[in-house]
C-alpha positions in Angstrom: -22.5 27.6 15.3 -23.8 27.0 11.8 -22.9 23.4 10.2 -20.3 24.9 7.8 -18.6 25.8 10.4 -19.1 23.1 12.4 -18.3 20.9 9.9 -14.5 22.3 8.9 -13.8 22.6 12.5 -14.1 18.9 12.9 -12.2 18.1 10.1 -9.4 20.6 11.1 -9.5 19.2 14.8 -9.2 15.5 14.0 -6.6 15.8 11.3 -4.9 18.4 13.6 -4.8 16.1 16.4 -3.7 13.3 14.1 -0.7 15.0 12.8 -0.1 15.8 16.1 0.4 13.1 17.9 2.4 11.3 15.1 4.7 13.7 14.8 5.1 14.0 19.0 5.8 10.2 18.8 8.1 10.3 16.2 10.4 13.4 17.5 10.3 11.8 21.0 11.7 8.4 19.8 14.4 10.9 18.0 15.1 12.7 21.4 15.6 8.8 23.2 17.9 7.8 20.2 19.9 11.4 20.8 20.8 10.7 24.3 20.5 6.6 23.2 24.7 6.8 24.7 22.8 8.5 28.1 20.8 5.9 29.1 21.6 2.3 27.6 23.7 0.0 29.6 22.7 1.8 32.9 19.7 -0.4 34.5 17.3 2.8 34.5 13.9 1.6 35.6 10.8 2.1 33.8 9.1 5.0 35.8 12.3 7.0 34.8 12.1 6.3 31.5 8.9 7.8 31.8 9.6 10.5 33.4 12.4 11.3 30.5 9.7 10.9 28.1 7.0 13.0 29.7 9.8 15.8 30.0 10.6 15.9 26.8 7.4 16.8 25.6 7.3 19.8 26.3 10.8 20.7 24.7 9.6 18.7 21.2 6.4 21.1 21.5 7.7 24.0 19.3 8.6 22.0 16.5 5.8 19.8 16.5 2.8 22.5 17.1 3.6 24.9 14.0 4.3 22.1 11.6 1.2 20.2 12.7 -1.1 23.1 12.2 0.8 23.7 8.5 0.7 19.9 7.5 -3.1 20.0 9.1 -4.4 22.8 7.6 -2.9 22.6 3.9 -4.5 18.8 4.1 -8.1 19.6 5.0 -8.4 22.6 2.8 -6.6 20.4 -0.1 -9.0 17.6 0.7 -12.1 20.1 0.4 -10.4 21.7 -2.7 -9.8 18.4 -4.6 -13.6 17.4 -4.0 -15.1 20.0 -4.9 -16.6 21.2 -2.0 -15.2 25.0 -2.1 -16.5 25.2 -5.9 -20.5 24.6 -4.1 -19.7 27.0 -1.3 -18.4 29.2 -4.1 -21.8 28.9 -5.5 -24.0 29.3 -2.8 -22.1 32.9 -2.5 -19.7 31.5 0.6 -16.1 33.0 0.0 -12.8 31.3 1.5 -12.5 34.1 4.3 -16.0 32.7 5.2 -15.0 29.4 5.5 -11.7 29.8 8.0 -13.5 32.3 9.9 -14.1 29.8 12.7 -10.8 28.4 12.2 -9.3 31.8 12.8 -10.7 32.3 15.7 -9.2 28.7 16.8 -5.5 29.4 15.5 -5.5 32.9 17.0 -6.6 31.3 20.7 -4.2 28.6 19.9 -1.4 31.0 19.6 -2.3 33.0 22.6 -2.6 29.9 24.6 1.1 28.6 22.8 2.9 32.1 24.6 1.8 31.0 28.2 2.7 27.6 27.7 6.2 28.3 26.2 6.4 30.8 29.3 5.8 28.1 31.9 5.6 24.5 30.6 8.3 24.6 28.2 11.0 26.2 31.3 9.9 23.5 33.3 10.1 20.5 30.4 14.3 21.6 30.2 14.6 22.4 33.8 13.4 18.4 34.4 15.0 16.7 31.4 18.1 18.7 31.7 18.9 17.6 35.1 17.5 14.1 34.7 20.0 13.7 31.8 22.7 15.0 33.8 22.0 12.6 36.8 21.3 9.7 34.6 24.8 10.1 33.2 26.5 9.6 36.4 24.8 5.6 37.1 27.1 2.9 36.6 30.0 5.5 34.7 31.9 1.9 33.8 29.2 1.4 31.7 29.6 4.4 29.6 33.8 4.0 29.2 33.7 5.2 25.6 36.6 4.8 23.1 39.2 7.1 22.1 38.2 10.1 25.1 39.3 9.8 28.2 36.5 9.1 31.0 35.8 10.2 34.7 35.7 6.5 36.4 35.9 7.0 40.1 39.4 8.4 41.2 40.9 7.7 37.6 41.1 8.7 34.4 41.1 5.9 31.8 41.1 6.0 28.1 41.0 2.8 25.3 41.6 2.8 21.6 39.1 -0.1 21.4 36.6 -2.3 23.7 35.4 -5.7 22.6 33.5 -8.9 24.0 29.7 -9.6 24.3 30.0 -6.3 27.5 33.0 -4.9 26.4 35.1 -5.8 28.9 38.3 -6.1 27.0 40.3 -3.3 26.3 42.9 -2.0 24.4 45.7 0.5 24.8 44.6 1.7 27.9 46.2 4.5 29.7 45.2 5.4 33.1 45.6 9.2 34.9 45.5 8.0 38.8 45.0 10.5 41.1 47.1 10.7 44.0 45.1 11.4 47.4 48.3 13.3 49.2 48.8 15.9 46.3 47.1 17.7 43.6 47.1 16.9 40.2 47.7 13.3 38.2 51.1 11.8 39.4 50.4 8.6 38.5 50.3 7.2 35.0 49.7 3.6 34.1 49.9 2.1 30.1 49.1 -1.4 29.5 49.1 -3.1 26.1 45.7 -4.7 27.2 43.1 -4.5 30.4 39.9 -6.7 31.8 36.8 -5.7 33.6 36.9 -8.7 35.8 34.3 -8.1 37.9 30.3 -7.3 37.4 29.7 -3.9 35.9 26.7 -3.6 37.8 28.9 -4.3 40.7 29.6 -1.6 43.0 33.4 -2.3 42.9 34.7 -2.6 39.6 38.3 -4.9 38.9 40.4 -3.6 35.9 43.2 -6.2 35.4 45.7 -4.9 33.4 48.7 -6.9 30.7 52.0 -5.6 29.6 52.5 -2.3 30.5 54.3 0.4 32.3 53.9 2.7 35.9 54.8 6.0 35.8 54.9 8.3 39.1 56.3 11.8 39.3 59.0 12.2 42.0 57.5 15.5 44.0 60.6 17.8 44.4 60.1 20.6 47.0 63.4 22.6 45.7 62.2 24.4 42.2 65.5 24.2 40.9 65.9 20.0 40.7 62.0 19.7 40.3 63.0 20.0 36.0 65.8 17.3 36.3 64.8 14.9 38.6 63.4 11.7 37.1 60.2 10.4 36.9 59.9 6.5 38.9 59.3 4.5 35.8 58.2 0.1 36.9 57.0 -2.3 34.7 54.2 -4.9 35.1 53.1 -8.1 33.6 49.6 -7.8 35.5 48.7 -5.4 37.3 44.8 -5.3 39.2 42.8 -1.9 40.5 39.7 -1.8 42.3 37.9 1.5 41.8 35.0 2.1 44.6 32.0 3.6 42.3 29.2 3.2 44.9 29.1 7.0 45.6 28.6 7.2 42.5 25.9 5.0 41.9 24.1 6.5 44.7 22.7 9.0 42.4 19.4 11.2 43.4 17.4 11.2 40.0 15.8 14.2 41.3 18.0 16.6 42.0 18.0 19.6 40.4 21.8 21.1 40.1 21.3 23.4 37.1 18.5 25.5 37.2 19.7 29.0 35.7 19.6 28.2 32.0 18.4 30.4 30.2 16.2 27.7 28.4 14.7 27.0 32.2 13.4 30.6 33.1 10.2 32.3 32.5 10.4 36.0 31.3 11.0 38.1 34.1 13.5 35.2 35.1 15.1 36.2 31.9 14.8 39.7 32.4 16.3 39.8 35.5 19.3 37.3 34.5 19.7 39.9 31.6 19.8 43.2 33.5 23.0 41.6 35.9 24.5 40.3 32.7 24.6 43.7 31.8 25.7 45.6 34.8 28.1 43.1 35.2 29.5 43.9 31.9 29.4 47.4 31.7 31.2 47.8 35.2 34.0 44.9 34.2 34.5 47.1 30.9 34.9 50.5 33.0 37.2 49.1 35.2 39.2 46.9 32.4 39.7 50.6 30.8 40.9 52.6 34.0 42.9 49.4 35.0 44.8 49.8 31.2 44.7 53.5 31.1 46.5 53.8 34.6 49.3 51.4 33.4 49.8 52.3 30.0 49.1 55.8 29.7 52.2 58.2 28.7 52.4 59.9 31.9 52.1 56.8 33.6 55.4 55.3 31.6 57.7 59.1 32.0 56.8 58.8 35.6 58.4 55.3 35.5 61.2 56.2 33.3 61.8 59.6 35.2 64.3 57.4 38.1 66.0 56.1 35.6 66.5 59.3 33.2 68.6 62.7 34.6 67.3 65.6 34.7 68.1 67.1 31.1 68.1 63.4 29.4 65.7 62.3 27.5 64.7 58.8 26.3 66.9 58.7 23.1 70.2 59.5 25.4 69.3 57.2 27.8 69.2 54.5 25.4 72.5 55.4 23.6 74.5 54.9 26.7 73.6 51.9 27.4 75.9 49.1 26.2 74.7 46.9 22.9 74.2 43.7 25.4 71.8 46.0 27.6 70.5 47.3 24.5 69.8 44.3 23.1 67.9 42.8 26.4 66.2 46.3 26.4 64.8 45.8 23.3 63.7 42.1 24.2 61.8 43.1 27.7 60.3 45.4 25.9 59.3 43.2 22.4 58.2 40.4 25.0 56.1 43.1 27.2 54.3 44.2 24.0 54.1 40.4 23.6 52.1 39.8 26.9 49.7 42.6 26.0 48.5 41.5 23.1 47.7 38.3 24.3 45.9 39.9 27.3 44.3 41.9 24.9 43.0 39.1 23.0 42.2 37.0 26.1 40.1 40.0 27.2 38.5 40.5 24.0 37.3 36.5 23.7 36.1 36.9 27.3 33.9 39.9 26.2 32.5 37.8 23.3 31.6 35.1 25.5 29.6 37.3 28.2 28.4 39.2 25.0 27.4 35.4 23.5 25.7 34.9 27.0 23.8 37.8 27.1 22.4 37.5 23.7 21.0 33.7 24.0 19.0 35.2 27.2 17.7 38.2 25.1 16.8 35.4 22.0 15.0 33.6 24.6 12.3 35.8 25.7 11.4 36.6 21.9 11.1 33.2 21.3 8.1 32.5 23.7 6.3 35.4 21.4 7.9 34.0 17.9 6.2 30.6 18.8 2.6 31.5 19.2 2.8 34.0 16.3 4.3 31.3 13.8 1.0 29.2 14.4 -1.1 31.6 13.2 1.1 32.6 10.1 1.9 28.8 9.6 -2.0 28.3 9.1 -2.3 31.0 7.2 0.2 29.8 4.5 -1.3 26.5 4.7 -4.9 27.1 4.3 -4.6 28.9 1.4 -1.7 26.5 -0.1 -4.2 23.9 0.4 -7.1 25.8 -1.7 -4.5 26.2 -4.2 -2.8 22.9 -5.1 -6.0 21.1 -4.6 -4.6 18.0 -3.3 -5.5 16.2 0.2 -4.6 13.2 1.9 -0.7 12.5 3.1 0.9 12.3 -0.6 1.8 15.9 -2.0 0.7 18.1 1.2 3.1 16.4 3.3 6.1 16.9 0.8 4.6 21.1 0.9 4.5 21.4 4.3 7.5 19.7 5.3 9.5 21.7 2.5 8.0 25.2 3.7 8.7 24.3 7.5 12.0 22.8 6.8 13.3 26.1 5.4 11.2 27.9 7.9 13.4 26.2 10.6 16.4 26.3 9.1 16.4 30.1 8.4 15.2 30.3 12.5 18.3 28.3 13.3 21.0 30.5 11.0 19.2 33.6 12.1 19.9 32.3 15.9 22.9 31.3 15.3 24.2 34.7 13.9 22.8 37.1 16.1 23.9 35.0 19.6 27.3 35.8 18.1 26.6 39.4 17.2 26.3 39.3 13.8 22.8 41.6 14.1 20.6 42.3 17.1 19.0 39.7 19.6 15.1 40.1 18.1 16.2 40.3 14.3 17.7 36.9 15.1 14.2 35.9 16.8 12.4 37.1 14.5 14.2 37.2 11.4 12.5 33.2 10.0 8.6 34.9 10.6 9.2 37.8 9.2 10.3 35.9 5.7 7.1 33.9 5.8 4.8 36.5 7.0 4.8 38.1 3.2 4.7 34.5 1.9 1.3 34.4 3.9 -0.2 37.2 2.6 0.5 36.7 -0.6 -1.0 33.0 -0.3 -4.1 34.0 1.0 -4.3 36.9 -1.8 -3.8 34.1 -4.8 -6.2 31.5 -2.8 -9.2 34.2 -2.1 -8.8 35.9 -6.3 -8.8 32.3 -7.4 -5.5 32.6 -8.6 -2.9 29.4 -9.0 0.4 29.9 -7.0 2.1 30.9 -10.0 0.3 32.5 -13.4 3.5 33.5 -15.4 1.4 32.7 -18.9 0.1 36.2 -19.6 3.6 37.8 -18.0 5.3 36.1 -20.0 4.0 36.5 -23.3 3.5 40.3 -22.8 7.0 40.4 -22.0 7.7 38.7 -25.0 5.5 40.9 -27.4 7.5 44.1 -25.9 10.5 42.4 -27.3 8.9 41.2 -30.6 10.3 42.6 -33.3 8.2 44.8 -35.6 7.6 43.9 -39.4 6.9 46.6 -41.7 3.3 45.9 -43.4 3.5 45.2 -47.0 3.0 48.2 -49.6 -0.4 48.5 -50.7 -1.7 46.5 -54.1 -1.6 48.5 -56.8 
């Protein structure tokens, strides 16, 4: 390796591992703040907060890799433009290609080596956090009794308007769905004007003392007929005390893995797989949807069910005439409500289509993205090398404002494109795709501008011949006589 290459390697490493590492601090401070309502309150120890931490790395990975190597490379070539030291390789016959040949070789195994890891690691990282989340939420649920939404607290439901004291153990407005353990359903409904968590919330029992307020229980009715008129039991309390038992749900297994078919948590042929069942599934629930309809509502289908009721040389129109106008009239209605029904099966049908079609789609993004991400690094680098040449500027002032503009829309067309093709507005790549396809000319165009010497924009000379087309001719003056 010669020491011009050696040289920009080392400068691209360190500031790459720089950028790096800042920016995988940062986001995973922003993943613990995001799932901040997850964790506080519930005595998690240390070693699983680590783990959390150490699984989210891997799902922070495809944001943080592409915009480190933009924000990396646009800072060491800026740097090496604003000191001059392109102008002397210049001179010494050494063109820009020539200098980001090594580096090329580095993105392009970079980006290799990004596909394999977003094909195993990555899987794993949401598998892990995903289910740690989920079994984290389920410590010490009187912890997590949130305001306004009703929460899961043992056998009760129990919502509050408001919570206050130094642990928020007084409440207000709190109504209570009690289940009952003989019969399905919530019989049992208790409001109180105010309530107290007496005892300990780390406690495995946990006292709610209740003021002022009402007990409602539904009288169960065996006979049909008087269950709609017979009254509800209706008592009212001055205090009134439950003791919920939480301690099977305390006794929570942080390891225990209860989702694992997301399609965020499989590998490719994982995917693949999921995919071709999704669409068996479909096709044969669509086949059988249409023979099911075409049996019931197909013209000879409704003669041969009108035929007992018509004679032999009556048809539809004299059948109906000789009915009497109250028959008519219900007729009409059975009929009205039975076209009613339909539709609404129709449209139930329809939304249950879009949701297997919704499913079906986020597993087909999903294997494109484990290509798009290895593939963005190396056209990510590609804009930023030569956007570095170009403005001329190093250090963490104006290349971070760049890079963070061009990855920010970067992202945010990703996330649109996503967005709109899981619902079906265009196919499953395009939508994978669609945010590195719109940079890859950007790229090229870049690296064009950087390697002719060009700025990023030379309107001057466009400009004025555009403006001498337009100019308007004067007639030259008649000769001197």
């Amino acid at each position: 390796m010669k020491i011009l290459d050696r040289y920009i390697l080392t400068q691209f490493i360190k500031t790459f591992l720089s950028v790096f590492i800042v920016l995988m601090f940062i986001l995973i401070l922003q993943a613990i703040w995001l799932y901040i309502k997850d964790i506080a309150g519930k005595d998690i120890d240390l070693i699983t907060i680590g783990k959390f931490m150490m699984y989210t790395i891997p799902v922070i990975v495809p944001l943080a890799l592409p915009l480190s190597i933009l924000l990396a490379s646009i800072m060491v070539f800026g740097n090496m433009a604003e000191n001059y030291e392109f102008a002397a390789m210049k001179s010494n016959g050494i063109s820009l290609q020539r200098a980001m040949r090594s580096l090329i070789i580095i993105i392009f195994s970079l980006g290799i080596t990004s596909f394999f890891f977003a094909n195993t690691v990555i899987p794993w990282g949401h598998l892990k956090q995903r289910n740690l989340r989920r079994n984290i939420a389920q410590v010490k649920p009187a912890m997590a009794i949130s305001k306004n939404v009703f929460n899961q607290l043992g056998e009760i439901n129990i919502k509050v308007s408001d919570k206050t004291g130094d642990r928020g153990q007084f409440l207000e407005d709190v109504i209570i769905h009690q289940k009952n353990p003989k019969r399905s359903g919530n019989w049992n409904v208790i409001k109180s004007e105010r309530g107290e968590l007496k005892s300990s919330l780390k406690s495995d029992i946990i006292q709610l003392v209740l003021y002022n307020g009402n007990y409602y229980e539904d009288l169960f009715v065996v006979n049909p007929e008087k269950r709609a008129t017979s009254p509800f039991v209706k008592s009212y309390f001055d205090t009134y005390t439950l003791n919920i038992d939480v301690s099977e749900l305390n006794d929570v297994d942080m390891d225990q893995e209860s989702v694992t078919d997301d399609h965020q948590m499989l590998k490719i042929h994982q995917l693949q797989t999921q995919i071709d069942s999704f669409a068996t599934d479909l096709n044969n629930s669509k086949e059988i949807y249409n023979k099911t309809q075409l049996l019931k509502w197909s013209p000879d289908q409704l003669s041969s069910r009108m035929s007992k009721y018509l004679d032999s040389t009556e048809n539809l129109e004299d059948f109906f005439n000789r009915l009497s106008l109250n028959d008519q009239m219900r007729a009409v209605d059975q009929s009205l409500n039975k076209i009613t029904q339909q539709e609404y099966a129709i449209e139930a049908r329809n939304d249950q289509l879009q949701r297997e079609m919704v499913r079906l789609n986020k597993y087909e993004i999903e294997i494109h993205k484990k290509y798009v991400l290895g593939v963005a690094c190396i056209i990510l680098f590609f804009i930023g090398a030569p956007l570095g040449a170009i403005i001329r500027k190093g250090g963490m002032g104006l290349p971070l404002v760049v890079a963070t503009i061009f990855f920010l829309t970067y992202h945010f067309i990703g996330i649109f494109a996503e967005k709109s093709a899981t619902e079906g507005a265009f196919p499953a790549w395009l939508g994978a795709w669609m945010s590195t396809l719109i940079i890859f000319p950007i790229g090229i165009f870049l690296t064009y501008r950087a390697t002719t010497d060009q700025g990023f924009f030379d309107l001057g000379g466009g400009i004025n011949n555009l403006l001498q087309r337009f100019k308007k001719k004067t007639k030259a003056p008649p000769p001197a006589s």
